[in-house]
N, C-alpha and C positions, 0 to 999 in steps of 0.2 A: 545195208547189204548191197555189194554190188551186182549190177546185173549184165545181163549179155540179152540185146536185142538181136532177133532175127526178124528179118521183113519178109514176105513172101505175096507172091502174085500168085499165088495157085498151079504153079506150071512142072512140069518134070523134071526144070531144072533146080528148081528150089526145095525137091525133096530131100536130097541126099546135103544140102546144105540146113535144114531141120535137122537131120541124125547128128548131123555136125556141131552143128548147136547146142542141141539135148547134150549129147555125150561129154562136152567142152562142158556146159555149165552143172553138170552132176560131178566130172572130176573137178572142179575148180570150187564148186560150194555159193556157186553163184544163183540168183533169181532168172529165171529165162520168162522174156516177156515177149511172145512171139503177137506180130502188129500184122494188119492188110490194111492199107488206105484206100478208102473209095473215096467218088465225089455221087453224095446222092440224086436221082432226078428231082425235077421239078415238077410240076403237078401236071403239063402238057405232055411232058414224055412218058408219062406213068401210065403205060395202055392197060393193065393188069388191074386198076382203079374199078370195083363196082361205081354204077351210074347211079343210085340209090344214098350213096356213103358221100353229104356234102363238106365234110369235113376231114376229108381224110390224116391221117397223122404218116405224113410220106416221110420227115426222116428218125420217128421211131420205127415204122416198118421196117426201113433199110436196114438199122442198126441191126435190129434182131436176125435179117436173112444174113445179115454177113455176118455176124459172129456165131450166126448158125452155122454157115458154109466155111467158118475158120477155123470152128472145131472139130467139122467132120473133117477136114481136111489131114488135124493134126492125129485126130485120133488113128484116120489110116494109114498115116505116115509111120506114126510110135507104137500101136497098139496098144498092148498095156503097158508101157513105161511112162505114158501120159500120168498115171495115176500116181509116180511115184516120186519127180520131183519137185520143187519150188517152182511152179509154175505160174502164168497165166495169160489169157491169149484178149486181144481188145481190136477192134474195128476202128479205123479214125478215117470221119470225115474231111478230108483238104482235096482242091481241084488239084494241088502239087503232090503229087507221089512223095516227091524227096521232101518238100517241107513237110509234108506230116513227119516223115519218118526221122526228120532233124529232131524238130518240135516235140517230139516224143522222147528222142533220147535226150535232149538238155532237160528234160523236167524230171528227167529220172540221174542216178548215177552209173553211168552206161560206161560200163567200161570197154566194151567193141559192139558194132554195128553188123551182123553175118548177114548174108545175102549171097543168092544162089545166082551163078550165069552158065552161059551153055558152056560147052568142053573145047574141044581144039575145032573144031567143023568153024566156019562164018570167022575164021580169024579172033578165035574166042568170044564171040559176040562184039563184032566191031570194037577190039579192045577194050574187055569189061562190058559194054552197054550202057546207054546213056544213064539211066538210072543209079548205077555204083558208081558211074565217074563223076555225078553230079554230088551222090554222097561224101565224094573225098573231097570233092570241094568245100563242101558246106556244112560237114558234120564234124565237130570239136571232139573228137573221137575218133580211135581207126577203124576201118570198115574194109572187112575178112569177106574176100569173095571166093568162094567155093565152086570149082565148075563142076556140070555133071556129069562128068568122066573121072574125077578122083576116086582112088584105088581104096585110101580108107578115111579111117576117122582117128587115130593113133598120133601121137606128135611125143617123138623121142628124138627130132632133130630141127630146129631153125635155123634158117639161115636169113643172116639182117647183112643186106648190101648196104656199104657204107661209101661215103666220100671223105668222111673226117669232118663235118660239120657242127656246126653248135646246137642244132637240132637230135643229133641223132643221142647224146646221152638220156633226154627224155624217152625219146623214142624205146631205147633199148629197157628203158626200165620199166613200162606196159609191157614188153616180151619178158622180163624177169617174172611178172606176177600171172603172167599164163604158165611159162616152163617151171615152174617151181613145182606144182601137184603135181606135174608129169614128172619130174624129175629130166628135163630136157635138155640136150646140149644147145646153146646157143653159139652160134659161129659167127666172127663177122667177119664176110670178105670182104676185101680193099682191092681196087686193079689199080695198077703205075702203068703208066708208059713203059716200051721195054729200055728207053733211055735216063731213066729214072732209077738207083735203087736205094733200097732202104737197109742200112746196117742191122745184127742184133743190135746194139743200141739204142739205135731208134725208134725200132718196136718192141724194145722191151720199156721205152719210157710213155709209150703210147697205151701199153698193154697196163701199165701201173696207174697213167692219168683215170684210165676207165675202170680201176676197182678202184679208183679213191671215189668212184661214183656212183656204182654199183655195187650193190653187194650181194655175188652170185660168182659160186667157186665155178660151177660149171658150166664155163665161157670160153672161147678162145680166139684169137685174129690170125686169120688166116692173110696173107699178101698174096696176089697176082700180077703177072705183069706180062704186059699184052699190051698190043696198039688196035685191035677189036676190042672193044671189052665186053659187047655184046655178046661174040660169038663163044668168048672164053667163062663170062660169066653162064652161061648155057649147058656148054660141056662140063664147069664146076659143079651146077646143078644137079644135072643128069649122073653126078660122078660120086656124090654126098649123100643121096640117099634122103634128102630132104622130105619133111612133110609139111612143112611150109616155110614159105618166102615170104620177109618182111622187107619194104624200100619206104622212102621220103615220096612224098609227090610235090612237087613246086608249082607253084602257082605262077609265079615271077615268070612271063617269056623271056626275059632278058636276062635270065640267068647261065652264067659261062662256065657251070662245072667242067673243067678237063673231062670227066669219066659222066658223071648222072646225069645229065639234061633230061630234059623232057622226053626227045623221041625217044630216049633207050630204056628208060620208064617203062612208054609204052609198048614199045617192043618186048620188052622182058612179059609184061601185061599178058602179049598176046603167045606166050609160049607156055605149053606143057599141061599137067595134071593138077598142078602142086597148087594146092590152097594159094591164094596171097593176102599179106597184111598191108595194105595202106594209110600210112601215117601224112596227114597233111601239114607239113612243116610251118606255116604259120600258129600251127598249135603245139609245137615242142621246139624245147631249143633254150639254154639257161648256159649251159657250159660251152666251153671248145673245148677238141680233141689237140689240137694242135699246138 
């Protein structure tokens, strides 16, 4: 069975990224395996230690306060729905936040990684926060960051920003096996240059390459054409009603997308409400669109 990890630190913003989770993995039929990494003390930092106890057992203690402190956590988060799905929740020791939380998803089969950052205030957590962006580095998996200002928990529209890359058919086909329970529209916009256009022709042999690849009627490719594409992919956003946003992230600095680079990644990162799904493009990528 596959599962959907969600990570959490304990904080306000990873509350509403829990409901988001639960809810995702009760319509999907998936396992939720909600994870906290600590790094436990040592025997010197342990002020809490009776003087009497020479033998302390300092990382069976830890274990127990923290999967004590991750239960209560979740049970006040869910109340009674904790009780009613495929659940279960585990503590892991690693000094690396993000290796544990790798570590955990490759030993399982994780089909996304949810993890909670703040909302639009601090520039969405300095783009994402180091923690999620180190995940999308490093996690063979995409990792759905949820800020704490999204409106709900509902996904009856995606939107998958495309360049036309050999990665993005994998890509789009982890988006097929989320919108399928929903029954979701999946969209993908493209921006051109406004010097650039594209016939029916062209996108209808585009639109044909991607269901010889997919198989999901309820899809469609939308084209833009703008010499922003930031500001146009924005106002497409804001215009579509989306409940989440799926992009590539590249690793390559030396990569010369006309439209996706990096900074506009990050830029898009740091805009709005909307969930986002990050696919690390060294882990997708079999076909070209083109």
């Amino acid at each position: 069975m596959k599962t959907i990890l969600y990570a959490t630190d304990y904080s306000d913003n990873s509350k509403l990224a829990l409901k988001y989770a639960y809810n995702m993995s009760a319509k999907m039929k998936t396992k939720l395996m909600v994870v906290h990494v600590f790094d436990y003390p040592t025997l010197l930092d342990n002020s809490s230690l009776k003087a009497e106890d020479p033998f302390p057992d300092i990382e069976g203690d830890a274990f127990k306060k923290h999967n004590l402190k991750l239960k209560v956590f979740c049970e006040n988060v869910l109340k009674k729905d904790m009780n009613v799905l495929n659940f279960d929740i585990e503590s892991i020791e690693n000094k690396s936040v993000v290796n544990g939380i790798v570590k955990k998803a490759n030993a399982m089969d994780t089909l996304l990684i949810v993890t909670g950052i703040k909302g639009m205030s601090a520039l969405r957590e300095i783009v994402m926060g180091s923690t999620a962006k180190h995940l999308i580095e490093k996690a063979s998996c995409p990792v759905l960051t949820i800020p704490s200002d999204s409106v709900n928990t509902k996904i009856e529209t995606i939107l998958y920003a495309s360049d036309f890359e050999e990665e993005d058919i994998g890509a789009i086909n982890v988006l097929v096996e989320i919108a399928k329970p929903y029954n979701a529209k999946i969209k993908i916009v493209h921006v051109l240059p406004l010097k650039e256009k594209m016939g029916k022709g062209q996108k209808k042999d585009i639109e044909n390459k991607i269901h010889d690849f997919i198989d999901y009627p309820n899809l469609e490719l939308d084209i833009l054409y703008s010499d922003d594409a930031f500001d146009t992919l924005r106002t497409y956003f804001g215009n579509s009603n989306a409940d989440l946003i799926a992009m590539l992230e590249r690793e390559s600095e030396g990569y010369n997308s006309k439209i996706f680079h990096r900074d506009l990644v990050k830029r898009i990162e740091s805009y709005g409400k909307i969930p986002l799904m990050s696919f690390n493009a060294k882990n997708f990528g079999i076909f070209h669109l083109n």
